[in-house]
N, C-alpha and C positions, 0 to 999 in steps of 0.2 A: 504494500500500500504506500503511495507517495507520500509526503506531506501535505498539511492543508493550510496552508499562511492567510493572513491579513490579505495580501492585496488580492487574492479567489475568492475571499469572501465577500467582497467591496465589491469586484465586477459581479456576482450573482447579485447582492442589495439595490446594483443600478442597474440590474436585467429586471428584477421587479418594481421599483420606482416605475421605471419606464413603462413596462406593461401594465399599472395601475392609476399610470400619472393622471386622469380623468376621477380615480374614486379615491384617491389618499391623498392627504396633505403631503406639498412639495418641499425636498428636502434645502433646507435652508437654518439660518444660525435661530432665528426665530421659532422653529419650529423643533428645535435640537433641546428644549426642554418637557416637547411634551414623549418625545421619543426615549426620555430618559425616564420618563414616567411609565410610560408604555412597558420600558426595562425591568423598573421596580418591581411591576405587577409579575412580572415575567420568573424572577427573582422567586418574589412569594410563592408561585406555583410550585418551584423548586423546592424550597422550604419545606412547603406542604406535603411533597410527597416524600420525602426524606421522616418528616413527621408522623405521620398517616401509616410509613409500613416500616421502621428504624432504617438505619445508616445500614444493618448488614445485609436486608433485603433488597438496598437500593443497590448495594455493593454486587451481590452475588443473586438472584433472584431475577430471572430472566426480564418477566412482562414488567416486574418495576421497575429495573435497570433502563428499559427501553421508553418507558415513560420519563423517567429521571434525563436521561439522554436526549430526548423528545425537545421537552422543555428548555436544557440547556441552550441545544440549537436556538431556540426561540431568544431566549437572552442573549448570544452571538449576533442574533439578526439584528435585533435592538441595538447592541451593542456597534456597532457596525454604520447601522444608520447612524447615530451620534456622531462618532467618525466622518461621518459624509457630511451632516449636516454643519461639522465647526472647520471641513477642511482639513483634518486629520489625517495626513497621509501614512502609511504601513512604517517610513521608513521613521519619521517623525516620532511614533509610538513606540519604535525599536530604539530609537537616542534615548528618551527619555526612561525607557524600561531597564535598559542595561545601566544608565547611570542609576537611578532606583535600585537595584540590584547590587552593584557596587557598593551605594551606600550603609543599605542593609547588610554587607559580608564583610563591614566594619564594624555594624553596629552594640555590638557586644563580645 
């Protein structure tokens, strides 16, 4: 199995923007908080089902594993739109993730 990076995920979010751009709001800096709201809820689901059946079921337990996984994607999407919507480029999120990274492999 390949990898799956930021920037494949960016061009499928703008292969749906675009096939939707009539029934969803258009991605823009203004619109990049309700997409993060969109996220949250997306978050909760996750939560919930981690809740609902414990950590080991979501772990190892097929049809929840696959719900759990479900879900996440839904959070990437989100996640992703945001991205779009502030101008967030793959590599941009890689500078700042690797200095974060660094940070924290000092931080104690």
């Amino acid at each position: 199995m390949t990898d799956f990076g930021i920037n494949e995920m960016q061009q499928m979010q703008k292969a749906l923007q675009e096939k939707y751009k009539d029934r969803w709001e258009p991605i823009s800096p203004e619109v990049g908080k309700n997409k993060l709201l969109w996220m949250i809820g997306e978050i909760g689901e996750v939560i919930d089902i981690v809740k609902k059946n414990g950590g080991e079921a979501a772990a190892a337990d097929a049809d929840v594993r696959k719900d759990l996984v479900e879900e996440l994607a839904d959070v990437l999407m989100y996640y992703n739109d945001v991205m779009l919507c502030y101008g967030i480029s793959a590599e941009e999120l890689k500078k700042a993730y690797v200095e974060k990274f660094e940070k924290n492999m000092k931080r104690w």
